[in-house]
Every structure is written in C-alpha cells, then in structure tokens.
C-alpha positions as CSV (number, residue, x, y, z in Angstrom):
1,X,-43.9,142.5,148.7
2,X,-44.6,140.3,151.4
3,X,-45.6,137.0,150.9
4,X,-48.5,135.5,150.8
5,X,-49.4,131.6,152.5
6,X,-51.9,129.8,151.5
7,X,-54.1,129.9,154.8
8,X,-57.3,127.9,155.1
9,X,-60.9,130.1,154.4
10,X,-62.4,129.1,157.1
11,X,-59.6,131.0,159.4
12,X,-59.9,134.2,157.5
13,X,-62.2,136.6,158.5
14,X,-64.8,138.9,156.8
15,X,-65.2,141.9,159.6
16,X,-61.7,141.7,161.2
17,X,-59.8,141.0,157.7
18,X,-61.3,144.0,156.3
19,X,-60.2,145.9,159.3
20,X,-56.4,144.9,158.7
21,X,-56.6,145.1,154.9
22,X,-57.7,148.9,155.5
23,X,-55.0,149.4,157.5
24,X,-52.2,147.7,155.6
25,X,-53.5,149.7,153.0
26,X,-53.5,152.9,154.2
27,X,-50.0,152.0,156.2
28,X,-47.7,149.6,154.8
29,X,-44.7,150.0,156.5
30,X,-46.7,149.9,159.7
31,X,-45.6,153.1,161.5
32,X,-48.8,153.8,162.6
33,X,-49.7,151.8,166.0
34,X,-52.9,153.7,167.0
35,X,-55.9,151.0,166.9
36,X,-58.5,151.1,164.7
37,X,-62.3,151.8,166.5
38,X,-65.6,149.4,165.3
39,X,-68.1,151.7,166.5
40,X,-71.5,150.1,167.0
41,X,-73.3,152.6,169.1
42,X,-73.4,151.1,172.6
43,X,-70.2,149.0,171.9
44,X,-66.9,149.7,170.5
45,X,-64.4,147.8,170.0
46,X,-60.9,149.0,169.9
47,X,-58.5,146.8,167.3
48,X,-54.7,146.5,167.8
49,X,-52.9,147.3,165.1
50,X,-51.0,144.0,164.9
51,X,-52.5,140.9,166.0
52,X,-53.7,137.6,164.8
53,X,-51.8,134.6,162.5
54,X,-47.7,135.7,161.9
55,X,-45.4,135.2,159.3
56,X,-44.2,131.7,161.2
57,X,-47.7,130.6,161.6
58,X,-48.8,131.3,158.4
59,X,-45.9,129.0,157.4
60,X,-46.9,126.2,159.3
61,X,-50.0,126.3,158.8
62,X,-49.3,126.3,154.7
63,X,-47.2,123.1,155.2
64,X,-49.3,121.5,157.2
65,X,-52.4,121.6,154.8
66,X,-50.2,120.6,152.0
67,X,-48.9,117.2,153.6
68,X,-52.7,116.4,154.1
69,X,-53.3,117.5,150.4
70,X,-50.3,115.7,149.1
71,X,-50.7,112.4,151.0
72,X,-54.8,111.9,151.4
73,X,-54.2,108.5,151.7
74,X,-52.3,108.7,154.2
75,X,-54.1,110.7,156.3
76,X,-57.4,108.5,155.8
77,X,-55.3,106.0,157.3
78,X,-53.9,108.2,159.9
79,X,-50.2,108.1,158.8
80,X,-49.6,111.5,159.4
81,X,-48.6,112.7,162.7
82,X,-47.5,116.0,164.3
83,X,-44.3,115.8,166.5
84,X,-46.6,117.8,169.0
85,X,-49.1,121.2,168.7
86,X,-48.4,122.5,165.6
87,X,-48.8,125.7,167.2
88,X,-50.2,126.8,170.6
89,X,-54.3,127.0,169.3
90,X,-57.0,124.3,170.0
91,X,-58.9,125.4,167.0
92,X,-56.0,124.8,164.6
93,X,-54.8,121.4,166.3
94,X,-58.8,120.0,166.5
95,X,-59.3,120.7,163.2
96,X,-55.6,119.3,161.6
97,X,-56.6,116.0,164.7
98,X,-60.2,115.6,162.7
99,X,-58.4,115.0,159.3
100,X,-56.4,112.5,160.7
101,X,-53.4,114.2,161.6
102,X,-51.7,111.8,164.9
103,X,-49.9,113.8,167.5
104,X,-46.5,111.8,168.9
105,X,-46.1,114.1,172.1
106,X,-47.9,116.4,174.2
107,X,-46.7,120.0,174.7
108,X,-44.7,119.4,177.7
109,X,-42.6,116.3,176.0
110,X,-44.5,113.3,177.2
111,X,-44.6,110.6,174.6
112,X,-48.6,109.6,173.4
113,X,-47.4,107.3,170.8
114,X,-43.8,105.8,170.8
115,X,-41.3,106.3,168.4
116,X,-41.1,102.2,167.4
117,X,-44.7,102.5,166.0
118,X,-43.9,105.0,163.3
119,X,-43.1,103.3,159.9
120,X,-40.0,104.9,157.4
121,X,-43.0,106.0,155.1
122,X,-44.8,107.6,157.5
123,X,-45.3,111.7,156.9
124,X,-44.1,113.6,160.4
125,X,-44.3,117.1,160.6
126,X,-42.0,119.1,162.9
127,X,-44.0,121.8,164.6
128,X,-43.5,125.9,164.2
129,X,-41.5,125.4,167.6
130,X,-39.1,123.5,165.8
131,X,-38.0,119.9,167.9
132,X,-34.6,119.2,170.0
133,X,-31.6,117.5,168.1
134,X,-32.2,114.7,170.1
135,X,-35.8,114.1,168.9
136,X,-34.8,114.8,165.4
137,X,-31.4,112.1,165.6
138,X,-34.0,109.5,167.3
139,X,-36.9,110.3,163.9
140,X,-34.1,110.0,161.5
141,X,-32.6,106.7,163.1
142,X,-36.0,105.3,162.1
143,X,-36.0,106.8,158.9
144,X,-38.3,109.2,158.8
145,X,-38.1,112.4,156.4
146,X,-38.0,115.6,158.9
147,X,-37.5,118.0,156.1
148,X,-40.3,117.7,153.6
149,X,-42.9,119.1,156.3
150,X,-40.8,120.6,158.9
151,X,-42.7,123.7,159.8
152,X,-40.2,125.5,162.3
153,X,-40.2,129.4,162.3
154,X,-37.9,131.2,160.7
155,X,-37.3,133.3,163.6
156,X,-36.8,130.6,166.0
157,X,-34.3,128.8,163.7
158,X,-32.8,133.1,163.5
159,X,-31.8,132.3,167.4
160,X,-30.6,128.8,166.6
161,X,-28.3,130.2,164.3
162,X,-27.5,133.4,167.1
163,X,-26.8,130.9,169.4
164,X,-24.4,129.3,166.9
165,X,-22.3,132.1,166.5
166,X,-21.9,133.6,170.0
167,X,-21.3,129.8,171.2
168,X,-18.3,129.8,168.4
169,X,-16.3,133.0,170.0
170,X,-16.5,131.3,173.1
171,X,-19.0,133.3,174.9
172,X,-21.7,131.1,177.5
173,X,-25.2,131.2,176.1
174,X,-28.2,132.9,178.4
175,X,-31.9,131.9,176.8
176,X,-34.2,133.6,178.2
177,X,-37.5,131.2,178.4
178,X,-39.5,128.5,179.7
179,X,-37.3,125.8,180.4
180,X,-39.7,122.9,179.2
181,X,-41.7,125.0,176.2
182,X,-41.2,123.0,173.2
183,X,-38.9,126.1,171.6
184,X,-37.0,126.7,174.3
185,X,-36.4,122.5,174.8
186,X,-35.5,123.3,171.0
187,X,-33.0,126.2,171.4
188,X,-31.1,124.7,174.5
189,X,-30.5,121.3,172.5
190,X,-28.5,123.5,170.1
191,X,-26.9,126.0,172.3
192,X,-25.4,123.7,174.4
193,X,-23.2,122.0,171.7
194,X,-21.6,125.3,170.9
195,X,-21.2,126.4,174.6
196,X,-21.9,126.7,178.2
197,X,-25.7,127.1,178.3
198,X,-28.2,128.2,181.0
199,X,-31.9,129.5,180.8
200,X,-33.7,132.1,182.9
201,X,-37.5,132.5,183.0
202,X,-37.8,136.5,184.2
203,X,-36.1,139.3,185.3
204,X,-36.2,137.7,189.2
205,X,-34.1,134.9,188.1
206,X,-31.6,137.0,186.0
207,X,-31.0,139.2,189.1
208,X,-30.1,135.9,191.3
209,X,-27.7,134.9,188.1
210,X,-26.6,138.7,188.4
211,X,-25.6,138.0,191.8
212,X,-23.5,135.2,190.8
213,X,-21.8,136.7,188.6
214,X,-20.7,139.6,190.7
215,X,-19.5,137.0,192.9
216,X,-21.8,137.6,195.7
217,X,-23.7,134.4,195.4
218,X,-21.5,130.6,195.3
219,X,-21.3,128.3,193.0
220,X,-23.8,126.0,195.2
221,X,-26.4,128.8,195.1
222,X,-26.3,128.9,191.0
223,X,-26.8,125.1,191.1
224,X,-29.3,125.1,193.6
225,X,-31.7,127.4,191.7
226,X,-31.1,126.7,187.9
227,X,-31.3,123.0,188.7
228,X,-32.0,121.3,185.1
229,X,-31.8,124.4,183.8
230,X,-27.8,124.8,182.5
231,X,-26.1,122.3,180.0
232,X,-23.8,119.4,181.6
233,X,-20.5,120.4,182.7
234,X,-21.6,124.4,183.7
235,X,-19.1,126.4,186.1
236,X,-20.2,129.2,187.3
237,X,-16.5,130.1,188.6
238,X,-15.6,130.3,185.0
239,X,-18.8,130.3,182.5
240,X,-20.1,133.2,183.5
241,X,-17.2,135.5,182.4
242,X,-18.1,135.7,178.6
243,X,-22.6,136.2,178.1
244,X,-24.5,136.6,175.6
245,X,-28.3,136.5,175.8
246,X,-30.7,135.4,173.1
247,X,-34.7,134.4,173.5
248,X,-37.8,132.5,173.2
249,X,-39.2,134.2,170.6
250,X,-42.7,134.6,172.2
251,X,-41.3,136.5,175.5
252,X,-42.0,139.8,176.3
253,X,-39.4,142.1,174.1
254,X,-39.1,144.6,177.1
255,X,-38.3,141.6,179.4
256,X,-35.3,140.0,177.5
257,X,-33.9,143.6,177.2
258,X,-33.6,144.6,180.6
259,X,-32.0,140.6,181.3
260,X,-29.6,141.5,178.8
261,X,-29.2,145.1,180.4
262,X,-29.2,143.3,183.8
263,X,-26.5,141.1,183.4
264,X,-24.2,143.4,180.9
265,X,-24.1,145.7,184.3
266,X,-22.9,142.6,186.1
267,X,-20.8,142.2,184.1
268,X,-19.7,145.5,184.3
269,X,-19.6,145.2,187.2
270,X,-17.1,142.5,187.8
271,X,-14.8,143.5,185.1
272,X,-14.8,147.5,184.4
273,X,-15.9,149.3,181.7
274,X,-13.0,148.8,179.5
275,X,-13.2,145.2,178.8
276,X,-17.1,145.0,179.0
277,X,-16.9,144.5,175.2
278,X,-14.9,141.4,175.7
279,X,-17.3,140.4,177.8
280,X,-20.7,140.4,176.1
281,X,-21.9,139.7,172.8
282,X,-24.7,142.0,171.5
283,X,-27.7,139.7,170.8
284,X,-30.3,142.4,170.3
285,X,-31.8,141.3,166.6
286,X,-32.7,137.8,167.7
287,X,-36.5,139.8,169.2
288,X,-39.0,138.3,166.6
289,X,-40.6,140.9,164.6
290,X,-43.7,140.0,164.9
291,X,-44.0,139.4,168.9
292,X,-42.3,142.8,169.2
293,X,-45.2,144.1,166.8
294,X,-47.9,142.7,168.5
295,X,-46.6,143.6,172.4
296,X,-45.9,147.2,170.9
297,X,-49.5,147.9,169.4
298,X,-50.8,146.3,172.6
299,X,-49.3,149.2,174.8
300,X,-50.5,151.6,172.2
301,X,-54.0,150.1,172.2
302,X,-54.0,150.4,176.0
303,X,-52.5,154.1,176.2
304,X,-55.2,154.7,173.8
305,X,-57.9,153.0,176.9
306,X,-60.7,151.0,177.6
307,X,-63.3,149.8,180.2
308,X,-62.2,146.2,180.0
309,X,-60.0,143.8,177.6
310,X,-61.1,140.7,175.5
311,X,-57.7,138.8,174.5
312,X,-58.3,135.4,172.6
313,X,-56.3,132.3,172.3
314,X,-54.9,129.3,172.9
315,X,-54.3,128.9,176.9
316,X,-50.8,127.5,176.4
317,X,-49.9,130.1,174.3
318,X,-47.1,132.2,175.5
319,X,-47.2,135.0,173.3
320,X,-50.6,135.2,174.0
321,X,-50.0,135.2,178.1
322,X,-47.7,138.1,177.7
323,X,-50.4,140.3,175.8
324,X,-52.2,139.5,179.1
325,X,-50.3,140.4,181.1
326,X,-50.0,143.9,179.8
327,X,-53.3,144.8,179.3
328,X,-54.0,143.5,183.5
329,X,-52.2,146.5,184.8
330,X,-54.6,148.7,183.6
331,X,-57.9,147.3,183.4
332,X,-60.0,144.1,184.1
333,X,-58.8,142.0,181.2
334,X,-60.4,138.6,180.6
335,X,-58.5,135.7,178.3
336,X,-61.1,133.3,176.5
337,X,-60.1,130.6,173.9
338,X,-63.2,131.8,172.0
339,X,-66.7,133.1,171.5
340,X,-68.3,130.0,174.0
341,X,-66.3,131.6,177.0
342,X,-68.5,135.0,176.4
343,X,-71.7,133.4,177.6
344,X,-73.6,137.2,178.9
345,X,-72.9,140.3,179.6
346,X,-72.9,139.2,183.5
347,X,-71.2,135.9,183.3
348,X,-67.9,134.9,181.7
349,X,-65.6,131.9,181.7
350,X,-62.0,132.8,181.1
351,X,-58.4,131.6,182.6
352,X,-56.1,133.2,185.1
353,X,-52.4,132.5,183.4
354,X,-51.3,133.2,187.2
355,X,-53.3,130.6,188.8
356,X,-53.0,128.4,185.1
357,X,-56.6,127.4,185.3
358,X,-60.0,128.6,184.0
359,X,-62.2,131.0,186.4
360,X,-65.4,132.2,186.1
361,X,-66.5,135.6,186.6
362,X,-69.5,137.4,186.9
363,X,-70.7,140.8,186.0
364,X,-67.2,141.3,183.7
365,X,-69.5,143.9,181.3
366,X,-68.9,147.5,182.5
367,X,-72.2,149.1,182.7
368,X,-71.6,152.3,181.2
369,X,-72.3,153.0,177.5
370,X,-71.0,153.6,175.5
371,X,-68.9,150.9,176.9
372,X,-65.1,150.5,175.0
373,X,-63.9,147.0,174.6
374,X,-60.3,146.0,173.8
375,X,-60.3,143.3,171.5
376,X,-57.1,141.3,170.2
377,X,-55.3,138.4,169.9
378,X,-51.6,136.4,170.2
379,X,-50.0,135.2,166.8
380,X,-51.5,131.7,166.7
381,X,-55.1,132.4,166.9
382,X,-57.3,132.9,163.7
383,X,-58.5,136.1,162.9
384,X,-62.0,133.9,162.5
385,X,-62.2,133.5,166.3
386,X,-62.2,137.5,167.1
387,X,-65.4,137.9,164.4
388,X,-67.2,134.9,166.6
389,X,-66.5,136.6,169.8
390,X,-67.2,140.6,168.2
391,X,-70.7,138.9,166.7
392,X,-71.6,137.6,170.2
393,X,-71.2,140.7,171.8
394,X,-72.7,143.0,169.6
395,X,-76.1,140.8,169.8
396,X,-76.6,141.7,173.0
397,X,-77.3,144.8,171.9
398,X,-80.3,145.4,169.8
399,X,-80.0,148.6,169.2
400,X,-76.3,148.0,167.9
401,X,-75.5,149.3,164.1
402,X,-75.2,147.2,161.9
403,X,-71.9,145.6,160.8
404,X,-71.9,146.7,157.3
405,X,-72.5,150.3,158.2
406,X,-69.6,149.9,161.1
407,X,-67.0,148.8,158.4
408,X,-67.8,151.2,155.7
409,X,-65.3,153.3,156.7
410,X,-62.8,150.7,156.5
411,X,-64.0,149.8,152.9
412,X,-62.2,151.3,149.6
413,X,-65.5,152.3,148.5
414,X,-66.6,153.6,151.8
415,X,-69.4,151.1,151.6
C-alpha cells in the first residue's frame, strides 16, 4: 500500500480528489492513462490521469508542517528558515512565508539572508530539491542540524546515488538539466567528486557534445559552449571516452532518452560496436516515476483532444514547463498560476515559458459548445488550485450542471 503524508486540508480538494479517488479505485496499478471527462453541458473538462502533488512533494510538504508544529515558538519568532522554495509553487511558499517560515536564498542561489545570521539552534529545512555539498559543509560548519527537516526527494537523492556509482567505474557523468536549477546545482556538486562531470540542457546541446565526441568538434569548441557547465579539470580529449547519462528529475523523459541514445551512437561511433558496452553505462531507471507518469497521461490526454489547454502552476516550475510544452503542439494552451489568471471567457493572463514572462490574451475561450477544456497540473501544485480554476469556469455558464450531478458518476454510490 502506498503511503499516505500528512498533507494540509486546505490543499486537498473536494471535486478533483474525488475524481482521482475514483480512479485509483477503479485502477490501482495505473494502467489505464485515458482521462477522465467532468461533463457540465456546455463545458467539459478533460482530467489527466496523473497530475497534481507527488510522492516527493507530499514528503516535503509533511516535513515542512511538522517543523512548524514541533517548534511554534520558533516559528513566532521566525527561527525557521527554508534553504530556498521548498518546492516550485507560490501558494505553498506564501503560505509556509505567512507562518513564519524565513527563506536563506532565492531559487537561482542568491543569498537574502547570510549564513553568519543563523544561530546553532535555529530549525533549517533543506528543500525537495535537495542543496549542494558545499551549502550543506557551510550550514553544518555553523552548526546547524540539516537532517531533522531535510526534505529532498527520494528520487533526486536515486540519481545522487546513480551518479555515485557510474562515477566509481570510472565512467564521465552527463546530467541532463538546467545548469543553475537548484537540483541540478544539487546533482553536479556530487557528481563531480566521483568523476568528470558536464551538464546539457536539450537535445541541441547533446548533438554539439556528440560532435565532440566523434572528434569533429576541438577541444576549444566543447569549452567554448559548456562554459561553467563541466567540473574543474574536464578534457574532452580523454573524458569523453567512458558516458553515462543521468537527469533532472523534472525533464522531459522522452528528452533524456534520445540524449542518452544520441551520445551512445557517438559513441558508437568512435569506438565500434564491440566495445560500446565498455563505453557507456546504462542509466535508464534514474527517470522519476512520477514525472514520467504525469508527461505520459499528458500525451494520452492530448491524443484523446481538446479545443484549448488550462495547465496550472508555479511559473518556475519545470515539470510543469514541460507539460506545456507538450500540450502547445497541438492546441492553444494557456499556463496560469491559478484561478485569478482566468479573469473571462475573452480575456486571460497567463505566461509564455519561451519568452519567461506573463502575456495577456484575449478571446482564449473557443466559441463552440460544447467546448472541451484540458485541465491539469505539474507535481507541485495543489489539487485545490484546479477546483478554483474548474469553479470559475463553469460560472460562466448558467446553464452548466451542477457539480454534484457532474461527479456522481465518480462516486461509490453513484451519488
């Protein structure tokens, strides 16, 4: 049985919870990626089958909650503090800032308060991105206790532990990532004190590193475009002989694949068929479950189609980018943080991950009815926030059935 956190109420949600229940119910071992439909007459919305809080934010959530239960005192007198976002959600991060939770960093690294402030009793909190060794060495110089409320994923510390190994049988270390996301900061600290370590954003820059490889590109040209992006000391002439590739746990599966494809048939390449063994590591099962689940019932809610997409989250969020990304090659697909983006159905506010900054657009509603929303969400943001946004909608609609009737299906006792 899968277990359960202890995950505030007011994340949880009535209509959207009872949607998931249903379907957990009816398909545990989640084989079934078809989304589920909330008819309401001149809208429906169509439901991934995976979306919404995963097993890692449910666990830093849990932890976080508990350190303000376990220490009110010192959160009155702001004494907790966050290394940075706890996780990539504005909701979550308000509400954990308005009970006196102190961040030490922003997202990107910068310092907000410095190090020399924080006291040995202090309560820090690592977030579900888990922190660089270097930041953890600097908190425990001062003291502080990183292990009662670390709140790192499981899966990210999975491809720490990856990284570990391949690193030890002397293979170089691709990460495929954001250099300066707080996980990938995290996973390059690591892999580069086991080995040779360089990180690649997409499939574009994998192909230039594929060039290199195959010896068609100097050693100049690697430097030159993965500037700050490889561990001190990287040759190309000899570090690029022995790969293995592991990820960012919030990339696009699909993506990291066909890297790993891409620079296996480099390496093929270069060094025949025979020895290609010797010359990469098999990395496949460092994908996190739950970003492969959520990108995989996103195609299938797409195949299954839609006038137009609605995909909530956090802005910064990664995982929830990708989800984007899919769903904008086959229809107009807007990304809100929540329900206050949706103002009518001519006028939304929403951002462009492309041009990383919110854009306003009018007459986003299709005008056909019935009209077939997508509605879904990355792995940070509370099921709560898809309820506010499906409520908002639907009220523009007065002839719309009601919600109760809408979910019956969905209900054990049909009603």
């Amino acid at each position: 049985m899968a277990r359960q956190f202890d995950v505030p109420a007011f994340y949880q949600s009535p209509i959207i919870g009872t949607v998931k229940d249903a379907r957990q119910e009816a398909d545990p071992r989640k084989k079934d990626l078809s989304p589920a439909t909330l008819d309401f007459g001149p809208v429906r919305f169509k439901i991934a089958r995976h979306f919404g809080f995963c097993y890692g934010v449910e666990n830093a959530i849990e932890i976080a909650y508990r350190a303000l239960e376990e220490h009110p005192e010192k959160a009155e007198n702001e004494r907790i503090f966050l290394l940075s976002e706890m996780i990539h959600n504005p909701h979550v991060n308000d509400d954990l800032r308005g009970r006196g939770i102190r961040f030490l960093r922003t997202t990107g690294g910068e310092q907000r308060i410095p190090f020399d402030e924080l006291r040995p009793d202090d309560v820090v909190l690592l977030p579900a991105f888990g922190a660089s060794v270097e930041v953890e060495e600097e908190l425990k110089e001062r003291g502080i206790d990183i292990e009662s409320y670390d709140t790192t994923c499981p899966f990210v510390e999975k491809v720490w532990r990856k990284s570990d190994q391949i690193g030890s049988e002397d293979y170089s270390i691709v990460v495929h990532g954001k250099r300066y996301h707080e996980e990938t900061r995290a996973t390059l600290s690591r892999a580069k004190q086991n080995g040779p370590t360089v990180v690649v954003r997409d499939i574009d820059e994998a192909g230039k590193l594929a060039a290199v490889i195959r010896g068609e590109k100097s050693a100049d040209f690697f430097y030159d475009t993965f500037a700050d992006r490889y561990s001190e000391g990287f040759d190309p002439e000899t570090d690029l002989r022995r790969l293995g590739v592991v990820n960012q746990t919030t990339m696009l599966a699909t993506e990291t694949q066909a890297i790993a494809n891409l620079l296996k048939e480099a390496l093929r390449a270069r060094y025949g068929e025979a020895d290609l063994e010797e010359h990469f590591a098999d990395t496949s099962d460092t994908l996190c479950y739950a970003t492969n689940e959520n990108q995989n019932a996103t195609l299938r809610l797409i195949e299954d189609g839609a006038d137009a997409a609605l995909i909530v989250g956090g802005y910064n969020s990664s995982n929830t980018g990708h989800l984007v990304e899919l769903c904008e090659e086959r229809m107009p697909t807007y990304f809100i943080r929540d329900a206050d983006c949706v103002h009518s159905p001519a006028y939304i506010e929403h951002y462009d991950p492309h041009e990383q900054q919110e854009i306003e657009t009018e007459g986003w509603m299709p005008e056909k009815r019935p009209v077939d929303l997508i509605l879904t969400a990355g792995a940070s943001c509370p099921d709560a926030l898809l309820d506010d946004v499906l409520n908002k909608v639907t009220a523009w609609f007065p002839d719309a059935r009601d919600v109760d009737e809408v979910l019956a299906p969905f209900r054990p006792d049909g009603g």
